[in-house]
mmCIF file of the N, C-alpha and C atoms, coordinates in Angstrom:
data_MODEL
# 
_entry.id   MODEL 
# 
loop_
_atom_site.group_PDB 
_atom_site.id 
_atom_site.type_symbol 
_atom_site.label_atom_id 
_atom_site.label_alt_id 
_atom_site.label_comp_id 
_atom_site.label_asym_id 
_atom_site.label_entity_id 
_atom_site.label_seq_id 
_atom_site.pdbx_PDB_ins_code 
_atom_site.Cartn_x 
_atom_site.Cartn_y 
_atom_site.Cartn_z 
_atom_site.occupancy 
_atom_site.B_iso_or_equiv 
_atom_site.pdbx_formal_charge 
_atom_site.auth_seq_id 
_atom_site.auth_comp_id 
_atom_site.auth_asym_id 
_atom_site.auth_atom_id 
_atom_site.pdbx_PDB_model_num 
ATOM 1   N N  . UNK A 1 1  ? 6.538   -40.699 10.136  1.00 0.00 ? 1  UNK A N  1 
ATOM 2   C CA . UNK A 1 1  ? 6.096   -39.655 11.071  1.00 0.00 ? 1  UNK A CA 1 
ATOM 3   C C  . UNK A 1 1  ? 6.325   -38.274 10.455  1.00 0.00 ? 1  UNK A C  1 
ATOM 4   N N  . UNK A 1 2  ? 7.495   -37.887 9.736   1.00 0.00 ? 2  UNK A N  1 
ATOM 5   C CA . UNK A 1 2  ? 7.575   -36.486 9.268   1.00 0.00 ? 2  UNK A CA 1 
ATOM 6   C C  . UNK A 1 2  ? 7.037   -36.509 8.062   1.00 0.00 ? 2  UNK A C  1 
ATOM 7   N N  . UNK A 1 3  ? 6.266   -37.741 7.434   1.00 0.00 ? 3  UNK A N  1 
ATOM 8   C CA . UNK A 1 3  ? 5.702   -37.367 6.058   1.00 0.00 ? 3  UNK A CA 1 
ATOM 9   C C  . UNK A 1 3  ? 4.187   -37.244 6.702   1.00 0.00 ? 3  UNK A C  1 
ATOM 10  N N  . UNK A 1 4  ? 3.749   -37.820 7.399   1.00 0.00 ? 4  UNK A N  1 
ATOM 11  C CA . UNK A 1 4  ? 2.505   -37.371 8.176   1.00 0.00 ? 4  UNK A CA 1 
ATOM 12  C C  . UNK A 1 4  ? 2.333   -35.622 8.426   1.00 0.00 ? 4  UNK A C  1 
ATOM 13  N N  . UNK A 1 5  ? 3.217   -35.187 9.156   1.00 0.00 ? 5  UNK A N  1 
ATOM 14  C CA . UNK A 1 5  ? 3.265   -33.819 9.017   1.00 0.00 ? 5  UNK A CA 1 
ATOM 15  C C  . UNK A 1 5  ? 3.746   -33.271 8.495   1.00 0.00 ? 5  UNK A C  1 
ATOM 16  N N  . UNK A 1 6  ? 4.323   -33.362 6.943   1.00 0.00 ? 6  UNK A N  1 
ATOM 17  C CA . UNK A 1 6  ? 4.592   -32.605 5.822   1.00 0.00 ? 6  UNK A CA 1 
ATOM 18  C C  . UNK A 1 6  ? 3.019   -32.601 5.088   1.00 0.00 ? 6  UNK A C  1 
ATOM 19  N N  . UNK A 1 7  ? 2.196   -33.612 4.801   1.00 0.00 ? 7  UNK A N  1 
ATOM 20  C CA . UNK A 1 7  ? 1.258   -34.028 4.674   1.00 0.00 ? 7  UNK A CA 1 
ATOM 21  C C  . UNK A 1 7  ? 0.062   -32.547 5.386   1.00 0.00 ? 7  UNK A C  1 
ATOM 22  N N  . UNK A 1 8  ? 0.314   -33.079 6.443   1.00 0.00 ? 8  UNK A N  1 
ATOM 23  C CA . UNK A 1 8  ? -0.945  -32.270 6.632   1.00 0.00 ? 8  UNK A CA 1 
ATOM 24  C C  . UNK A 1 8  ? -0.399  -30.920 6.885   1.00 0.00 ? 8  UNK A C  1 
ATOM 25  N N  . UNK A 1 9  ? 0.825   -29.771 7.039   1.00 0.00 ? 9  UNK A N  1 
ATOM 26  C CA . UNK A 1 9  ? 1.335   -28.935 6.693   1.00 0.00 ? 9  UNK A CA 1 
ATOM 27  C C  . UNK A 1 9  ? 0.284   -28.617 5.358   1.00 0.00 ? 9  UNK A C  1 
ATOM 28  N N  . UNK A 1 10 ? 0.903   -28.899 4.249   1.00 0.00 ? 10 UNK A N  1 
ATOM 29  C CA . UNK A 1 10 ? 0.782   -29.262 3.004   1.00 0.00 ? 10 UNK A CA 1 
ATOM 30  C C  . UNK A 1 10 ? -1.297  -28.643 2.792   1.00 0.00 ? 10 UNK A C  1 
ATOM 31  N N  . UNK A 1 11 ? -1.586  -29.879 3.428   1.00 0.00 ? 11 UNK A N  1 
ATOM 32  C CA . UNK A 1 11 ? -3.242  -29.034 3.733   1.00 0.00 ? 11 UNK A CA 1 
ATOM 33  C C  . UNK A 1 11 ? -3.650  -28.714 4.319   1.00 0.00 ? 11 UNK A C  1 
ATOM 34  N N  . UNK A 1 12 ? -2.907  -27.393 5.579   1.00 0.00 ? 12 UNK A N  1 
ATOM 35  C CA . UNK A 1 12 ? -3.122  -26.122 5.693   1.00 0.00 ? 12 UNK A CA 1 
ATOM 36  C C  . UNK A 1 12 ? -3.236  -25.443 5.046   1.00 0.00 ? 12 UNK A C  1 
ATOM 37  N N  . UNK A 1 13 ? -1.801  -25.126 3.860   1.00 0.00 ? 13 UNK A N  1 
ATOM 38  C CA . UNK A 1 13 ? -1.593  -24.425 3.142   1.00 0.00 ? 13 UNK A CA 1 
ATOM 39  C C  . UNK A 1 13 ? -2.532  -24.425 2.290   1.00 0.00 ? 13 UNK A C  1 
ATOM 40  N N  . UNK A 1 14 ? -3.055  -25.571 1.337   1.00 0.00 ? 14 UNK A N  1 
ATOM 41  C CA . UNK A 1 14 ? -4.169  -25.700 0.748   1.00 0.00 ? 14 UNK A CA 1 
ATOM 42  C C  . UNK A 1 14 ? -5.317  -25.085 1.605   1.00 0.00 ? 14 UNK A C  1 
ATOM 43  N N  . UNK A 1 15 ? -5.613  -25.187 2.144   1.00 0.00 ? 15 UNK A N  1 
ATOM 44  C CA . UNK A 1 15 ? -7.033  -24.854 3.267   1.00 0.00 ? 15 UNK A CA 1 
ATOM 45  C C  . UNK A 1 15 ? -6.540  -22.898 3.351   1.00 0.00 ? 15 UNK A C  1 
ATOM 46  N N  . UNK A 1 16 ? -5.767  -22.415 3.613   1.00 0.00 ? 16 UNK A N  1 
ATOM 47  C CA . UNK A 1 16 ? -5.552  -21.290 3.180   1.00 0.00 ? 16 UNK A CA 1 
ATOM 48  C C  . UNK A 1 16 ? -5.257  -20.360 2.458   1.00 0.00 ? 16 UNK A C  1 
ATOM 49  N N  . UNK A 1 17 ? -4.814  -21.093 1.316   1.00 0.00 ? 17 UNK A N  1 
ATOM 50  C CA . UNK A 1 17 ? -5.126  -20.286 -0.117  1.00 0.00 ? 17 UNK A CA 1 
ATOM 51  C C  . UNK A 1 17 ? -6.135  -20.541 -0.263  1.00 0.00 ? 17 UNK A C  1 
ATOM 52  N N  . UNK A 1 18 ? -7.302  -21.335 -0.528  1.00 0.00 ? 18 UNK A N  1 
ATOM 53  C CA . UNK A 1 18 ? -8.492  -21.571 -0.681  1.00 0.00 ? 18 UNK A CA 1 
ATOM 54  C C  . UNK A 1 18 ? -8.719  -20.251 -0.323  1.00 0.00 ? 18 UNK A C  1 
ATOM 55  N N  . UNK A 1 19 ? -9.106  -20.159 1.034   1.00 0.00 ? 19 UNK A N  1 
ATOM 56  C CA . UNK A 1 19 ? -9.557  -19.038 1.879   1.00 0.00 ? 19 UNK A CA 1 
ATOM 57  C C  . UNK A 1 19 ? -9.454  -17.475 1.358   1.00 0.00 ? 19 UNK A C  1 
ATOM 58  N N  . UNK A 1 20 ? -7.849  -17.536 1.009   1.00 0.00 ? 20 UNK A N  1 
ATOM 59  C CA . UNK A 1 20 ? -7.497  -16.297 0.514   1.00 0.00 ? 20 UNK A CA 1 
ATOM 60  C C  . UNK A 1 20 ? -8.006  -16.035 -0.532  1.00 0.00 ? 20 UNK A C  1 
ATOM 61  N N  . UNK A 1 21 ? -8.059  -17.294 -1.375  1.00 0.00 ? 21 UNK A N  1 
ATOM 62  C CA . UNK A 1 21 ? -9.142  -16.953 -2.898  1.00 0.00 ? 21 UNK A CA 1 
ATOM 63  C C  . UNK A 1 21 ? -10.180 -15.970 -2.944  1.00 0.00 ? 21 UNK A C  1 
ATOM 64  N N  . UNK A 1 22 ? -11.039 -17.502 -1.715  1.00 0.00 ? 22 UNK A N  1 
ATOM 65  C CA . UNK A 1 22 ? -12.469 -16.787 -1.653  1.00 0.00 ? 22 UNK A CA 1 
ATOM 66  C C  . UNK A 1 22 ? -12.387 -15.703 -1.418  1.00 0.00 ? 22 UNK A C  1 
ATOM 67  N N  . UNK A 1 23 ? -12.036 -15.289 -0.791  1.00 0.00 ? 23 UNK A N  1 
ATOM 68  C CA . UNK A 1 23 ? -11.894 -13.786 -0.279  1.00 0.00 ? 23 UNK A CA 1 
ATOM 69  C C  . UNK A 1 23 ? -11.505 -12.678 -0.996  1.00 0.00 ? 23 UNK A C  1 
ATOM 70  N N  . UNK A 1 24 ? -10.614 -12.879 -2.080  1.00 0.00 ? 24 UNK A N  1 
ATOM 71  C CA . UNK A 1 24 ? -10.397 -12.082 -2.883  1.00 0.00 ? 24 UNK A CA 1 
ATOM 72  C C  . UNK A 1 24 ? -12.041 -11.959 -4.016  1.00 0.00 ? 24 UNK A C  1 
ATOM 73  N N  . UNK A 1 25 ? -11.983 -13.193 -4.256  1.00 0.00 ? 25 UNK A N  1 
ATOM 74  C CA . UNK A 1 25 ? -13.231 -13.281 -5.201  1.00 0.00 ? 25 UNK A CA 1 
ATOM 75  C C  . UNK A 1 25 ? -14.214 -12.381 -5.204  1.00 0.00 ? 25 UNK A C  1 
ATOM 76  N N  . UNK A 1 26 ? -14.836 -12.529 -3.149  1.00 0.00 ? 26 UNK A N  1 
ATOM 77  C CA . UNK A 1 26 ? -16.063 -11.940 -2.571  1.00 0.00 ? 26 UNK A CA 1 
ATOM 78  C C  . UNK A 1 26 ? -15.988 -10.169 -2.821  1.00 0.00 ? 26 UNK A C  1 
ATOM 79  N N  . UNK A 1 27 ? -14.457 -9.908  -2.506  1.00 0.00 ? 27 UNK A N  1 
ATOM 80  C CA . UNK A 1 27 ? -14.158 -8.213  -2.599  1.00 0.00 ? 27 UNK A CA 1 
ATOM 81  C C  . UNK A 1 27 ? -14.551 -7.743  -3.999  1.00 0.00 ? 27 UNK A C  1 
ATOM 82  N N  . UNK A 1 28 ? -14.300 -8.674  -4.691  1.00 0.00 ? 28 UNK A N  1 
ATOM 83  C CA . UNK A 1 28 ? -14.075 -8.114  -6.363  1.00 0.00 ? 28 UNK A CA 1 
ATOM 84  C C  . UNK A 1 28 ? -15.654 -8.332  -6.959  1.00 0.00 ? 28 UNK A C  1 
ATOM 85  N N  . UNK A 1 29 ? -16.336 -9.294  -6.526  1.00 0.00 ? 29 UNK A N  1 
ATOM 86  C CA . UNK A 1 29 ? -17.757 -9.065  -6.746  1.00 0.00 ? 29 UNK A CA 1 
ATOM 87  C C  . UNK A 1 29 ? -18.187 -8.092  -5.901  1.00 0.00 ? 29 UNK A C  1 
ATOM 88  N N  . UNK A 1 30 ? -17.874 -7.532  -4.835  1.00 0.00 ? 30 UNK A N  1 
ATOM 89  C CA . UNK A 1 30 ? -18.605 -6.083  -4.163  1.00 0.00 ? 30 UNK A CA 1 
ATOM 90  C C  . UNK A 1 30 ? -17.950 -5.455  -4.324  1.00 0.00 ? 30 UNK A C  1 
ATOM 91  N N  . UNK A 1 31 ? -17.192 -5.132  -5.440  1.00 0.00 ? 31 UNK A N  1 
ATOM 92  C CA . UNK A 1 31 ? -16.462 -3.564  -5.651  1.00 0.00 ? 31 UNK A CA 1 
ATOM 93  C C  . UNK A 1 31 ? -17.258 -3.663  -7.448  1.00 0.00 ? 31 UNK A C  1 
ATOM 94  N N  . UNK A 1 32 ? -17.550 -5.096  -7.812  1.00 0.00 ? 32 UNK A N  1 
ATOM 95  C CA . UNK A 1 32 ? -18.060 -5.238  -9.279  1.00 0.00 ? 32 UNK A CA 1 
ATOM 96  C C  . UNK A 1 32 ? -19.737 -3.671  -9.144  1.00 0.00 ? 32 UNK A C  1 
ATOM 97  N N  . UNK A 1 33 ? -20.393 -4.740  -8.136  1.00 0.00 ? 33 UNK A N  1 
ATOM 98  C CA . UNK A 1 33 ? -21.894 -4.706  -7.712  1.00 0.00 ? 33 UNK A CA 1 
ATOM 99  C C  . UNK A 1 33 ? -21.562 -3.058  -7.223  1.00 0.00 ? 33 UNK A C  1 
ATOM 100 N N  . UNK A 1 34 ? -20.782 -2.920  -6.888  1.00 0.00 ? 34 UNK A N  1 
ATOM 101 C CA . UNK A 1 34 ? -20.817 -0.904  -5.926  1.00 0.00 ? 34 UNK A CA 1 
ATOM 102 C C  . UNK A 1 34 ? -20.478 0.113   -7.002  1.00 0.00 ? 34 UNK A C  1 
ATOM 103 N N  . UNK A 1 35 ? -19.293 -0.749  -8.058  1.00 0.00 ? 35 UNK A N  1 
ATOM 104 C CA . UNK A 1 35 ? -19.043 0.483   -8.811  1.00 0.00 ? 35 UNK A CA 1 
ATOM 105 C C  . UNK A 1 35 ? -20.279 0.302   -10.267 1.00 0.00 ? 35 UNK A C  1 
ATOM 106 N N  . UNK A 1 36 ? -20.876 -0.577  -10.934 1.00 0.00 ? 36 UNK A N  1 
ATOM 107 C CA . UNK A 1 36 ? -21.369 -0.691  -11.491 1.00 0.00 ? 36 UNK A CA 1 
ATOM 108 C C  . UNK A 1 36 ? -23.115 -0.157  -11.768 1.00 0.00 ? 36 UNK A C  1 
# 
């Protein structure tokens, strides 16, 4: 039972760095595309 929800804890965290990636990524291609 607590490795079940270490488990999926675990891919939140995954599921939100993802997120944070993308997101960084998207800024840095529209600051690429604005200042260029």
């Amino acid at each position: 039972m607590l490795q079940g929800r270490n488990e999926r804890r675990i891919v939140t965290m995954l599921e939100f760095a993802w997120l944070c990636y993308a997101k960084i990524r998207k800024v840095k291609y529209v600051l690429n595309r604005i200042t260029s």
